[in-house]
C-alpha positions in Angstrom: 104.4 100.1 148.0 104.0 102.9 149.9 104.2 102.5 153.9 101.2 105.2 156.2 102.7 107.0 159.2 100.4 108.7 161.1 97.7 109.4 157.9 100.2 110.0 155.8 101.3 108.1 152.8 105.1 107.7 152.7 106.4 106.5 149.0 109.4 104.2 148.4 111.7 105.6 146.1 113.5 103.1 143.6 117.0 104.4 143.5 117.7 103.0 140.2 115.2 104.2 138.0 113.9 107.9 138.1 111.9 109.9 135.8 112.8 113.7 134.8 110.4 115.6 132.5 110.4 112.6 129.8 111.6 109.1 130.1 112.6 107.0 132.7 116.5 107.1 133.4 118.5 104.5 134.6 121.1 104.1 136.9 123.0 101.9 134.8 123.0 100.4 131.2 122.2 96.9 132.7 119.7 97.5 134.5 117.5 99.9 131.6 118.1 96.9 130.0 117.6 94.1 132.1 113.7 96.5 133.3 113.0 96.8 129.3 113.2 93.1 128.7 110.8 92.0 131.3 108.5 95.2 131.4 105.1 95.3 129.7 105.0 96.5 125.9 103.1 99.6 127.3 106.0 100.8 129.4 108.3 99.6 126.5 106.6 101.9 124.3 106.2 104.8 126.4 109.5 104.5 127.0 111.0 104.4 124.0 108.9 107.3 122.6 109.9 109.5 125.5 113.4 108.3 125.0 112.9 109.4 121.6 111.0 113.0 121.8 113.6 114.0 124.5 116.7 113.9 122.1 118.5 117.1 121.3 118.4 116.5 117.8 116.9 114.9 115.5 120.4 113.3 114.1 121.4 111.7 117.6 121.4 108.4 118.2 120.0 107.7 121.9 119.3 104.0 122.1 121.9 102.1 123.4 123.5 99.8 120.5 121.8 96.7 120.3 118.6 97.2 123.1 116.1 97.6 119.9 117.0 94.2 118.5 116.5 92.7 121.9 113.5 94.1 122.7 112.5 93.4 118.9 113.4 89.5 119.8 110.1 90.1 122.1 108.1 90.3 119.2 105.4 91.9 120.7 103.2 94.3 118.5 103.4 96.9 121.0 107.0 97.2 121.3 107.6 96.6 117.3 105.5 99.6 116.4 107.3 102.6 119.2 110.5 100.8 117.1 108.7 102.3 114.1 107.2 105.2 115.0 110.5 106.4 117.0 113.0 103.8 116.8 116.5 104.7 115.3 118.2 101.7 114.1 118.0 101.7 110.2 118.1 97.9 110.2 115.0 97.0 112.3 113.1 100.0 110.2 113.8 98.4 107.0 112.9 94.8 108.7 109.5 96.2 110.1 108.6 97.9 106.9 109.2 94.9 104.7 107.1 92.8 107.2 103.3 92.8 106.2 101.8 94.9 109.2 100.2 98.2 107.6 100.3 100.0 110.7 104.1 98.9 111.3 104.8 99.8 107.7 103.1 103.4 108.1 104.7 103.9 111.4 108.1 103.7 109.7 107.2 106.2 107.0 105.8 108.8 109.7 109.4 107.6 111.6 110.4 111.8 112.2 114.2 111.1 113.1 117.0 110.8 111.0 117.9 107.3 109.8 118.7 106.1 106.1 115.1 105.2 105.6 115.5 108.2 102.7 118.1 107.0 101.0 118.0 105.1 97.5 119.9 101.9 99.0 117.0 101.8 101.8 113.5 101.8 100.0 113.9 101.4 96.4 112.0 102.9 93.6 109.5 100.6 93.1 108.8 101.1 96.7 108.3 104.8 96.2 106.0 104.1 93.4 104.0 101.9 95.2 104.0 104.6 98.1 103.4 107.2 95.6 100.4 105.6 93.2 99.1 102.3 95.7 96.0 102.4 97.0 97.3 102.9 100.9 96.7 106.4 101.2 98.0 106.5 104.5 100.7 105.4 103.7 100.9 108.2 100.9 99.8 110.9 104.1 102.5 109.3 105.7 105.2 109.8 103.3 104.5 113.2 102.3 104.2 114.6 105.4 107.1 113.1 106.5 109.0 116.5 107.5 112.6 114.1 106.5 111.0 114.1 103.3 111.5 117.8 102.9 115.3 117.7 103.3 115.5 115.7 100.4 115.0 116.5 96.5 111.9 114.2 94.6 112.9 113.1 91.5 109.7 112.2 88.8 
């Protein structure tokens, strides 16, 4: 909290976390870690969309190896869709998208960075017809407009 001196509010500053123009950064691996675990899904989320939209490219990886299993292990809806919508980690996409959460399984298909959600060992064909001719047209929106999509070719 913030301390007054002479009608003036004078903030505490937190050495160990700051924020630039996107997410929070953190003075160490342990500690982004350790305030990830324990903060609320909200911050979790915000976080790792920031984290996310402030990559250099899409290709790079930015989340450190393992953090988006452990803050999977939460299992908190919050947290499991910003892994969906932004995560990187081709394992806990496929995991969320075979789960039976719509909204999980749309946020994976809008998912704009590059993981091996694409590829034929990923999502299989019956998948892609079910994507293709269901009756989720959301998930159809999603797919198509998925700008990966447009990298790849579309076979009938």
């Amino acid at each position: 909290m913030g301390a007054h001196k002479k009608g003036r509010k004078v903030e505490k500053r937190d050495a160990s976390i700051s924020r630039g123009n996107g997410a929070m950064k953190f003075s160490s691996p342990a500690i982004q870690e350790e305030f990830l675990l324990n903060a609320s899904p909200k911050v979790v989320y915000n976080w790792i969309r920031d984290t996310a939209c402030d990559r250099e490219s899409k290709f790079n990886k930015v989340f450190p190896e393992g953090l988006l299993v452990k803050l999977r292990n939460r299992r908190d809806p919050l947290i499991n869709l910003a892994i969906a919508e932004f995560g990187d980690d081709d394992g806990l996409l496929k995991e969320l998208y075979e789960g039976d959460n719509q909204a999980i399984r749309i946020a994976v298909l809008s998912n704009p960075f590059e993981t091996g959600f694409f590829s034929k060992e990923w999502i299989s064909e019956d998948q892609i017809r079910e994507i293709c001719i269901g009756s989720n047209e959301e998930a159809r929106v999603a797919y198509f407009k998925n700008r990966r999509l447009k990298e790849k070719e579309l076979e009938a």
